[in-house]
NUVEXMI-510130 format. One line per 8 residues: for each residue x, y, z of C-alpha. Coordinates in pm, whole numbers. Example, Ala and Ser with C-alpha at 12.3 -4.5 7.8 and 13.67 -1.06 7.14 Angstrom:
REM residues 2
1230,-450,780 | 1367,-106,714
REM end
This chain:
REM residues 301
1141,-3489,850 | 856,-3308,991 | 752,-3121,1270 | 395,-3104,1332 | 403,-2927,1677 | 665,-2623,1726 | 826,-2839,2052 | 901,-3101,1810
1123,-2820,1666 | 1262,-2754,2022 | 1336,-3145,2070 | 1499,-3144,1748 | 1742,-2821,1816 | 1820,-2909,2173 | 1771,-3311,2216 | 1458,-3218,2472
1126,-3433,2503 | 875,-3126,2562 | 582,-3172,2443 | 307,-2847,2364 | 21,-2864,2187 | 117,-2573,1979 | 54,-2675,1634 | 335,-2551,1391
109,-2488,1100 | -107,-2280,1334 | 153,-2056,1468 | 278,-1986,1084 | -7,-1883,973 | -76,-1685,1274 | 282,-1525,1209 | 197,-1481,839
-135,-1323,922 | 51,-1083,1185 | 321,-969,934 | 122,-924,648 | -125,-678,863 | 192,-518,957 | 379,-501,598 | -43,-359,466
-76,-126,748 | 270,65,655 | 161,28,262 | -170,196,405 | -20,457,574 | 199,572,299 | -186,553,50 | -313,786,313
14,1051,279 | -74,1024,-121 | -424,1110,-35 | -583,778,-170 | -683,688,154 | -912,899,404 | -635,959,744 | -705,669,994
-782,389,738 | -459,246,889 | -640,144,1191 | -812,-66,1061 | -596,-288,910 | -536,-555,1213 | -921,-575,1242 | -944,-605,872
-706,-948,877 | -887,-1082,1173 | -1187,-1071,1004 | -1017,-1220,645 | -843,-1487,864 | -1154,-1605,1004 | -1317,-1629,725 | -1023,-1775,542
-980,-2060,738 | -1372,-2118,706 | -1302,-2063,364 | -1022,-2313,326 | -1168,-2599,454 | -1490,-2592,249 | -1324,-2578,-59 | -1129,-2860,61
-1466,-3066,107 | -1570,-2979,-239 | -1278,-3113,-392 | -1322,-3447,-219 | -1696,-3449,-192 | -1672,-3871,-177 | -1436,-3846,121 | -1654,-3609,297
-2003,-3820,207 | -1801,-4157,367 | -1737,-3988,717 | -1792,-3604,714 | -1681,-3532,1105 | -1301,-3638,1060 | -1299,-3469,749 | -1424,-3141,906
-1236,-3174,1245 | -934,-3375,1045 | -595,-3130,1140 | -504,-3143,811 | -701,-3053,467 | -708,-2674,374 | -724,-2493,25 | -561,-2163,-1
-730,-2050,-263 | -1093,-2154,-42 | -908,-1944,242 | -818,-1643,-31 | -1154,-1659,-137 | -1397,-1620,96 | -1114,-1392,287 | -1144,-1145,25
-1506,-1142,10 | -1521,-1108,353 | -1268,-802,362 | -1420,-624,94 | -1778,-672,268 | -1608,-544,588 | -1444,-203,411 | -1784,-125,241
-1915,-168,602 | -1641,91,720 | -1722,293,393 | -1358,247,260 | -1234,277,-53 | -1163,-95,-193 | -950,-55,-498 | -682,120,-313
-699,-59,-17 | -672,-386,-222 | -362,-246,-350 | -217,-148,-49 | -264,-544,86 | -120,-684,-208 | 200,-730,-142 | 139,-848,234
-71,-1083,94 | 177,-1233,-125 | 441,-1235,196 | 163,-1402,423 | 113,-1697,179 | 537,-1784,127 | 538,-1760,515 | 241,-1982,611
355,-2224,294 | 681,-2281,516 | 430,-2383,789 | 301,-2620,560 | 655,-2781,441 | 723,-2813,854 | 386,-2993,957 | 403,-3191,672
19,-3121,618 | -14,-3336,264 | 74,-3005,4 | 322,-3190,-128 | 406,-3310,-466 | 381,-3617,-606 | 663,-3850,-667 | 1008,-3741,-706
1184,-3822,-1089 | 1535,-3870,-895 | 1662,-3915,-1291 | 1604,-3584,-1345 | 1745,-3404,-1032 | 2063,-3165,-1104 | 2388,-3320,-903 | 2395,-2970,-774
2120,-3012,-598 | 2097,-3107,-232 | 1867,-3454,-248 | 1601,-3260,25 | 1531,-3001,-209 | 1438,-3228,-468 | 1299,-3503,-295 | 1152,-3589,117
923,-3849,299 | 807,-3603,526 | 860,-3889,796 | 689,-3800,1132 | 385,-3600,928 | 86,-3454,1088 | -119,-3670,871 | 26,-3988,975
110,-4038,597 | 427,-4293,529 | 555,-4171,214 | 793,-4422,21 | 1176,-4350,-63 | 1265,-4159,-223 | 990,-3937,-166 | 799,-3640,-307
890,-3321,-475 | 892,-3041,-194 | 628,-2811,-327 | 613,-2607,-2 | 949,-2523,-30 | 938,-2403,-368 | 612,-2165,-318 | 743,-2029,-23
1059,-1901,-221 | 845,-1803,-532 | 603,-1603,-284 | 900,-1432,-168 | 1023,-1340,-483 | 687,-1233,-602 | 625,-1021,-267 | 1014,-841,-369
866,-775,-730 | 492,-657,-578 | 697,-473,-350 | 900,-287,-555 | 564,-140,-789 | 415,-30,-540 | 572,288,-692 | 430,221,-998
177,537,-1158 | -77,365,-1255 | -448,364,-1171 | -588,226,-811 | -635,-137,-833 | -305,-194,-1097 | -101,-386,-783 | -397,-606,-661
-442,-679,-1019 | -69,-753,-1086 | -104,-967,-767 | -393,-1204,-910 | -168,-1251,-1219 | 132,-1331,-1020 | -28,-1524,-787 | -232,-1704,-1049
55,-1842,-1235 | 270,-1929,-980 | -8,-2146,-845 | -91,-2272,-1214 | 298,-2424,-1251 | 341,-2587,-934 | 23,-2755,-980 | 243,-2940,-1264
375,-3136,-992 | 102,-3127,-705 | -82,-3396,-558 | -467,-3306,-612 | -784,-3437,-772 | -860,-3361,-1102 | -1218,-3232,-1260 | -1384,-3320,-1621
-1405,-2968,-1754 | -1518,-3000,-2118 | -1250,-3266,-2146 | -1019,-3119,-1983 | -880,-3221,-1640 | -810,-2957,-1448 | -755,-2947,-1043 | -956,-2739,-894
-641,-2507,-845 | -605,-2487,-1180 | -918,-2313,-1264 | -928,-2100,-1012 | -560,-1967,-1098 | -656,-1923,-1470 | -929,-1740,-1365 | -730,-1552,-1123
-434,-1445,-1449 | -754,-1332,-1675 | -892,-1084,-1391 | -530,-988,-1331 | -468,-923,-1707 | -794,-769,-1742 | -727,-522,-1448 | -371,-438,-1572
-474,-345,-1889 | -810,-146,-1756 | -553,29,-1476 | -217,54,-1703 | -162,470,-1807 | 103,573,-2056 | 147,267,-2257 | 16,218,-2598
-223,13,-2737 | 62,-221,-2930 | 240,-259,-2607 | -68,-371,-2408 | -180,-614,-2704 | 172,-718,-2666 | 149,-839,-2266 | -230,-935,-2336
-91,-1240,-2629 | 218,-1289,-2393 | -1,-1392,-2083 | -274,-1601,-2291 | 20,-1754,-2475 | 181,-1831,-2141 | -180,-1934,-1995 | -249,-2165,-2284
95,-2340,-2284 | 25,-2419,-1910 | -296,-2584,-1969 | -289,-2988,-1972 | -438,-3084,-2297
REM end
């Protein structure tokens, strides 16, 4: 079942018929946006105590997500048209104006750019801001991915193996039809694979982990950099069982999600190693061959 509009919620819970236009996805990601400026603006705060931060680079932090959300959600639904440039070419107002359709990584992307264009603006330090978002970044995605699972806005998987499923698992964690949809979708029994679900609880777990290294003594940019990695191949597996289109690259087919989350683990590993003090050069070469090893076992052949 989904709920496209947060009354449809209400209607649900209490047997009502209200009807709001107050779009469920929306108010997520509004949510997300909020608590992730919150959960950054107490990392920042505690960056300034350290002295990596100039005092009052907290108050900047609200503006700082209004400008990444704006140009996230500009972000998001250009990278949607590029991955279905044929779509867009056949009728490119309802693709543009269509309620559904985003790319998170198209919303990450041209956030970021936009955030770090705004702090050289405000003459801010990047790296340790970056690393002082990370793990609010991480908590804003799992909380506007539940948005997502709600609305039913087509990030869903593709068809659910049933064969496979654990009897331990309840059927609507495996499997749904997402029946009421924003996208008007009818999706056959017994339905796709959840993916929302299961990124919202990785996120979570991820923010924990972020979370708890923020303690970590390693050079500025270390967490951000940790972040990409995480971020990267959590992205990279549930793509495994995602419903997007795939690209010719080189002769392999890739999603665009795919390459931008390999890219995403290199930078990360690249930035770990670059940022990563009191470890020898065995022990990095180590993690280095663990994530390419991990990397290349991910990648269709």
């Amino acid at each position: 079942m989904a709920f496209p509009y947060i009354t449809d919620i209400v209607n649900a819970i209490l047997g009502t018929q209200w009807h709001l236009p107050l779009p469920t996805f929306g108010m997520l990601v509004a949510a997300a946006i909020l608590l992730a400026a919150l959960v950054a603006r107490s990392e920042v705060l505690r960056q300034e105590w350290l002295g990596n931060l100039a005092p009052a680079a907290h108050t900047i932090v609200l503006d700082l997500a209004g400008i990444a959300a704006v140009a996230g959600i500009v972000g998001a639904r250009v990278f949607y048209i590029l991955d279905h440039s044929s779509e867009f070419g056949a009728d490119p107002l309802a693709m543009i104006f269509s309620r559904g359709g985003f790319s998170i990584y198209g919303g990450i992307c041209f956030g970021a750019v936009a955030g770090v264009l705004f702090l050289k603006a405000r003459r801010i330090p990047i790296a340790p801001m970056l690393d002082a978002v990370a793990p609010g970044m991480m908590l804003g995605y799992g909380i506007g991915r539940i948005g997502c699972q709600l609305a039913g806005d087509g990030d869903w998987g593709i068809q659910a193996n049933t064969a496979l499923k654990p009897n331990w698992l309840p059927d609507w964690l495996w499997a749904q039809t997402y029946e009421g949809n924003i996208l008007g979708v009818t999706i056959p029994p017994p339905g796709v694979y959840p993916t929302p679900i299961y990124e919202s609880v990785a996120a979570l777990l991820l923010f924990s982990i972020l979370w708890a290294f923020k303690f970590h003594r390693n050079g500025t940019g270390f967490l951000f950099s940790m972040y990409l990695l995480l971020a990267g191949f959590e992205r990279l597996l549930i793509e495994k069982i995602r419903v997007n289109a795939k690209h010719d690259v080189l002769g392999v087919f890739l999603t665009q999600a795919e390459m931008i989350s390999m890219i995403l683990i290199v930078t990360g590993c690249v930035g770990m190693l670059l940022r990563w003090r009191g470890r020898r050069l065995w022990v990095k070469a180590l993690f280095s061959a663990g994530v390419l090893a991990a990397l290349s076992a991910c990648v269709p052949i």
